[in-house]
C-alpha positions in Angstrom: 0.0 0.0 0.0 1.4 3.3 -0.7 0.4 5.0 2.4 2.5 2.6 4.3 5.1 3.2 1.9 5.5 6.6 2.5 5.6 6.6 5.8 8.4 4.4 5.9 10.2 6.3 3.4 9.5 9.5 5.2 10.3 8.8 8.8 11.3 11.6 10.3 8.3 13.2 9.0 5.4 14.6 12.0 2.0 13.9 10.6 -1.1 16.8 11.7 -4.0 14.8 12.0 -7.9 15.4 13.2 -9.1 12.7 15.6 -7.1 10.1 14.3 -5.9 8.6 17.4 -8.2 4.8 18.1 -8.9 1.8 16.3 -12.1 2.6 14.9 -11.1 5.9 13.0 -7.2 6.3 13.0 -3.5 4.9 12.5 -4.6 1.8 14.4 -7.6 1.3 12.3 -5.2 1.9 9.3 -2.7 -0.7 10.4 -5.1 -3.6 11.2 -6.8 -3.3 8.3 -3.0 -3.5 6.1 -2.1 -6.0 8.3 -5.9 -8.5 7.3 -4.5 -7.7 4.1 -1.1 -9.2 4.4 1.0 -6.2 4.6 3.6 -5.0 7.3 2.7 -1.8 7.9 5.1 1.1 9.1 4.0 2.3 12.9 4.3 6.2 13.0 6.0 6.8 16.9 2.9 8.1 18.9 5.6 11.4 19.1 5.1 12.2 15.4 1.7 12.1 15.7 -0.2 15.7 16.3 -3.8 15.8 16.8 -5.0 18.8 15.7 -8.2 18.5 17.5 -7.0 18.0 20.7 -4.0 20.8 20.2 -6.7 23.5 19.8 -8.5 22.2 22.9 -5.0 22.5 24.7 -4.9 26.1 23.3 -8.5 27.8 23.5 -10.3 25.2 25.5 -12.7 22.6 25.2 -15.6 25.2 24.4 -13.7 26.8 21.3 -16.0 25.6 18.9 -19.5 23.8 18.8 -19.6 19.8 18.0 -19.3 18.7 15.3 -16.0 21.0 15.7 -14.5 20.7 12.6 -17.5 21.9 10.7 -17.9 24.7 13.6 -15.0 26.2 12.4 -16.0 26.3 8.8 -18.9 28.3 9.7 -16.9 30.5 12.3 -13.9 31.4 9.9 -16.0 31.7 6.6 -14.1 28.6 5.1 -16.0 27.1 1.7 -17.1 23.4 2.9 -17.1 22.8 -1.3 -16.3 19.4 -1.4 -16.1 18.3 2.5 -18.5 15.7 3.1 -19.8 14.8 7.2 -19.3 11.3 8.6 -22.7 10.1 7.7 -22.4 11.8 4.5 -19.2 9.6 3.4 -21.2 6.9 4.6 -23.5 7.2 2.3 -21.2 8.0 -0.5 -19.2 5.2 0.6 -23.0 2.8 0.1 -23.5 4.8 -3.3 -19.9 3.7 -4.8 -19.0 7.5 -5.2 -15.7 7.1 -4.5 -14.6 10.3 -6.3 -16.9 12.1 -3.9 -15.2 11.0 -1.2 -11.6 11.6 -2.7 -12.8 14.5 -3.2 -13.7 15.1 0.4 -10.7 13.5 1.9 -9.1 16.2 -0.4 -10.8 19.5 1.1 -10.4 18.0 4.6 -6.8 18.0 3.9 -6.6 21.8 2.8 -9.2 22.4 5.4 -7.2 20.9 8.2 -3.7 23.0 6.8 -6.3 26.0 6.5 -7.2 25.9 10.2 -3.6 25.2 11.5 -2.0 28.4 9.3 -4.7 30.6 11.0 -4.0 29.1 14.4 -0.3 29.6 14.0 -1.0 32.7 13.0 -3.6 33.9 15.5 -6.0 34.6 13.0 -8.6 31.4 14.3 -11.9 32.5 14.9 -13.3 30.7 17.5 -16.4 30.7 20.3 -13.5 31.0 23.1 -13.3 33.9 25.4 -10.1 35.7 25.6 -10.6 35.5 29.2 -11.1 31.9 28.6 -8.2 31.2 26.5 -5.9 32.5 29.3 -7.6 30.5 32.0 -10.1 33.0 33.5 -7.3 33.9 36.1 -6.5 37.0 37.3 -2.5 35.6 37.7 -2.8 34.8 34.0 -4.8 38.6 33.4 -1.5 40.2 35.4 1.1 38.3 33.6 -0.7 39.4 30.3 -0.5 43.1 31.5 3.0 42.1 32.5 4.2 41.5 29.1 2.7 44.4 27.2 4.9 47.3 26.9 2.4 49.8 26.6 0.8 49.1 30.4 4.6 48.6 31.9 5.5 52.0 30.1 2.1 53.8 31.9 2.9 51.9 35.3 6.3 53.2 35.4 5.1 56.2 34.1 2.5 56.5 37.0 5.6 55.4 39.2 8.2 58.2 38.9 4.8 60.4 38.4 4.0 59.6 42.4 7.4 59.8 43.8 7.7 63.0 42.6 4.6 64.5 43.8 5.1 62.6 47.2 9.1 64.5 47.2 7.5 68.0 46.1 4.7 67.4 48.9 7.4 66.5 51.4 9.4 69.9 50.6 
């Protein structure tokens, strides 16, 4: 199988994946079914493996997007579905024989999955999350975030040397 191939011929390589991570929908699922076929597949290391889905709940929270999420943020960052087709859809197409249909959805889901990656890398990700939420909801995390903008620690130093000297000219 070529999948197979390539990973073995690309092994330093860290594959971005959505969800991918049991034996129902996944590498596993992948490898047994090579395996019933005859082949030796090549086992990705669990380290070169990034779940996309679960690396945006790590950085906005588990709230960051309504279920199904991947679809969610289609409709929150204005991304053309075209192509993609839903679970139950590729089910369906899957019953029908339109195996073009679902190449072509394993295709957008590709570009859609790169799409939302380049605009969380780049902070450009719309999604339902809070900025008070995405830092926690703490007040330690709302203090370091004041802490590291230069524009507050220019005004609190500011305000500083502003008080000490109208504390010195009150004293004289």
């Amino acid at each position: 199988m070529s999948f197979f191939e390539h990973l073995g011929g690309h092994r330093g390589m860290k594959y971005i994946h959505w969800n991918m991570r049991d034996i129902n929908y996944g590498f596993a699922a992948l490898e047994h079914r090579y395996r019933v076929l005859d082949g030796q597949p090549f086992i990705v290391d669990e380290d070169k493996k990034i779940d996309l889905a679960r690396l945006l709940i790590d950085i906005y929270g588990v709230n960051y997007a309504g279920h199904p999420r991947l679809e969610s943020l289609l409709r929150l960052n204005r991304i053309e579905p075209l192509n993609f087709m839903t679970g139950a859809q590729e089910a369906q197409a899957f019953a029908d024989r339109d195996f073009v249909g679902l190449h072509q959805s394993t295709l957008r889901k590709v570009d859609v999955i790169a799409n939302i990656l380049s605009r969380a890398q780049d902070r450009s990700l719309k999604t339902e999350t809070s900025w008070w939420e995405m830092h926690g909801g703490r007040l330690k995390n709302f203090l370091n975030w004041l802490g590291e903008h230069k524009i507050f620690a220019l005004a609190t130093g500011g305000a500083s040397i502003l008080g000490l000297i109208l504390t010195l000219w009150a004293m004289y």
